[in-house]
C-alpha positions in Angstrom: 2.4 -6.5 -55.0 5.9 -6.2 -53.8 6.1 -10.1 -52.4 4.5 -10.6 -56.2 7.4 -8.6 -58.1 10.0 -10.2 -55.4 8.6 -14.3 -56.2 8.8 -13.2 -60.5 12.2 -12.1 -60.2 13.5 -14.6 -57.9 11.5 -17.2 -60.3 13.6 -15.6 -63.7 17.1 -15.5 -61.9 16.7 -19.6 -61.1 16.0 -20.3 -65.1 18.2 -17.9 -66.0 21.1 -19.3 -64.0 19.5 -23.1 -65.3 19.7 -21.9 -68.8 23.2 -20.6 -68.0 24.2 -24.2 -66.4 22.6 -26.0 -69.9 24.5 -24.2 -72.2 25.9 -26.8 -74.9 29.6 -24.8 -75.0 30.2 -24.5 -70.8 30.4 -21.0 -71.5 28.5 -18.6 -69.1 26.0 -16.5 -71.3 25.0 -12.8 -70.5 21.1 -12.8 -69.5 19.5 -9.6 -69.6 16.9 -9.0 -67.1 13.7 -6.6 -67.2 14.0 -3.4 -66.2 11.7 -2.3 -64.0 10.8 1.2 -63.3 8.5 2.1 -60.5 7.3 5.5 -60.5 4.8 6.6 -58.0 2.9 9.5 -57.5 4.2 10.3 -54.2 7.3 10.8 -52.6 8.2 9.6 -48.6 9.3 11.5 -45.8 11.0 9.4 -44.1 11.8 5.6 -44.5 10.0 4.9 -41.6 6.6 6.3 -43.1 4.6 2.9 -44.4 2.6 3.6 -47.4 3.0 -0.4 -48.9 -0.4 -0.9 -48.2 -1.7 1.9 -49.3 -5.2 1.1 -51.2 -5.3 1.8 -55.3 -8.0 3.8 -54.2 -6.0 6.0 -52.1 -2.6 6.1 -54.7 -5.6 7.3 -57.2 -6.0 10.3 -54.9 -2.5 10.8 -54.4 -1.8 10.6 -57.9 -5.2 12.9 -59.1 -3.6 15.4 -56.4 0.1 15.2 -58.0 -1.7 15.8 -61.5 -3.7 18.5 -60.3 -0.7 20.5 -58.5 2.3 19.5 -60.9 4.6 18.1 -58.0 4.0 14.9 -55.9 2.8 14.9 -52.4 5.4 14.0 -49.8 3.8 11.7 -47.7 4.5 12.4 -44.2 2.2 9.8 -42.7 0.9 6.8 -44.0 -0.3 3.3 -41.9 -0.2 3.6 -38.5 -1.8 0.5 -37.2 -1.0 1.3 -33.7 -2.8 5.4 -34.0 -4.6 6.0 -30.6 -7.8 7.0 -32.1 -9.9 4.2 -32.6 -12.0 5.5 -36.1 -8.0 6.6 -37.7 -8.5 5.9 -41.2 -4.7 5.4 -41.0 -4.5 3.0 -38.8 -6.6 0.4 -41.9 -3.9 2.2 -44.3 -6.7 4.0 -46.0 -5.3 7.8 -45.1 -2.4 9.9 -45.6 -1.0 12.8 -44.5 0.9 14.9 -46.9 2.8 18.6 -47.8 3.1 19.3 -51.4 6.2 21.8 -52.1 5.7 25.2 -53.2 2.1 24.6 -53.1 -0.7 26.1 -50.9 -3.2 24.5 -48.5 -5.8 25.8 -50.3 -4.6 24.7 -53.5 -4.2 21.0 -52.2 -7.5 21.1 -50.7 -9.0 22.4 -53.9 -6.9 19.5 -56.0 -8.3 16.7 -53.0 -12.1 17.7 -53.5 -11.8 16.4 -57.0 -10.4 13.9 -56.5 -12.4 10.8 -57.5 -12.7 8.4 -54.8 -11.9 11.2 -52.2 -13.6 10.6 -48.2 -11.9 13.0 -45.8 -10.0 16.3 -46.2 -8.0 17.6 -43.5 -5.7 20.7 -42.5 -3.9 21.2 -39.6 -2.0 24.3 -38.9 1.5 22.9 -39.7 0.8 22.8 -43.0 -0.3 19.2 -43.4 -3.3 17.6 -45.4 -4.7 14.5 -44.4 -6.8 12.9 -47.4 -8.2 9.6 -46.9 -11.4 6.8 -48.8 -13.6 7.3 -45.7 -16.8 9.1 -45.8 -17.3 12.5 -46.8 -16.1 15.2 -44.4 -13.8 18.1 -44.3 -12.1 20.1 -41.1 -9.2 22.3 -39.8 -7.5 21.4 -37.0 -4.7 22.8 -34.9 -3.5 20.7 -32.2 -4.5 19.6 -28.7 -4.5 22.8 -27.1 -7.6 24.2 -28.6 -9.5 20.5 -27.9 -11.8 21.2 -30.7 -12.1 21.3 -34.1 -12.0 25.0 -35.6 -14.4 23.8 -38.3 -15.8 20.7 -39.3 -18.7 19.6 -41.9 -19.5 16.6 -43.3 -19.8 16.6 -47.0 -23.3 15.2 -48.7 -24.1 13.6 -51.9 -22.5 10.9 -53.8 -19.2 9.5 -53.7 -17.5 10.3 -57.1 
């Protein structure tokens, strides 16, 4: 979408600088370009975090999740093609992990659960939520120490 919005603009600055170049009088003329305004419903950690690929599927969550809590999630991980466990949902950009501002776990979880299009829900004991379009499951996790999941249930019925 971004190579898409880069091409259009690059395409409108070469007729707008041809137009320019036509003019009758030799005088420049003053071209006023679109504005665009991108808002998203999510906000990065750190430039380094990818979230360009990020599935409309997955923004939908993000954004049901913003709506539902009044701030937007700060992603704090997005694609990570290179994650060391081989079924990561983030390493096919279809999970993030997020914090949300003044907001609880619980009430993020709650928020993620109705979320339509919603696969897993995950909280770790740093505070972060990993929501992701994978199947239906739900856990609490905190760290390598423990080597186990403190609770984990997959989720039945159909995928709203």
């Amino acid at each position: 979408m971004r190579n898409l919005l880069s091409l259009a603009l690059a395409c409108l600055l070469a007729v707008s600088n041809f137009a320019v170049a036509e003019a009758k009088d030799d005088r420049p003329r003053k071209v006023r370009l679109p504005v665009h305004s991108r808002t998203t419903a999510y906000a990065v950690q750190t430039v380094s975090v990818k979230t360009g690929c990020f599935s409309p599927r997955l923004e939908g969550i993000l954004a049901h999740i913003a709506a539902k809590t009044g701030r937007r999630p700060l992603v704090t991980s997005g694609h990570r093609p290179r994650s060391h466990r081989s079924g990561s949902m983030h390493r096919f950009c279809q999970a993030a992990d997020i914090r949300v501002s003044g907001i609880s776990d619980s009430a993020i979880i709650a928020a993620a659960k109705t979320a339509p299009g919603i696969g897993g829900i995950g909280r770790y004991c740093n505070g972060i939520i990993h929501v992701d379009t994978g199947s239906r499951r739900q856990w609490t996790y905190c760290g390598k120490s423990n080597r186990h999941f403190l609770s984990a249930k997959r989720r039945s019925g159909k995928r709203a």
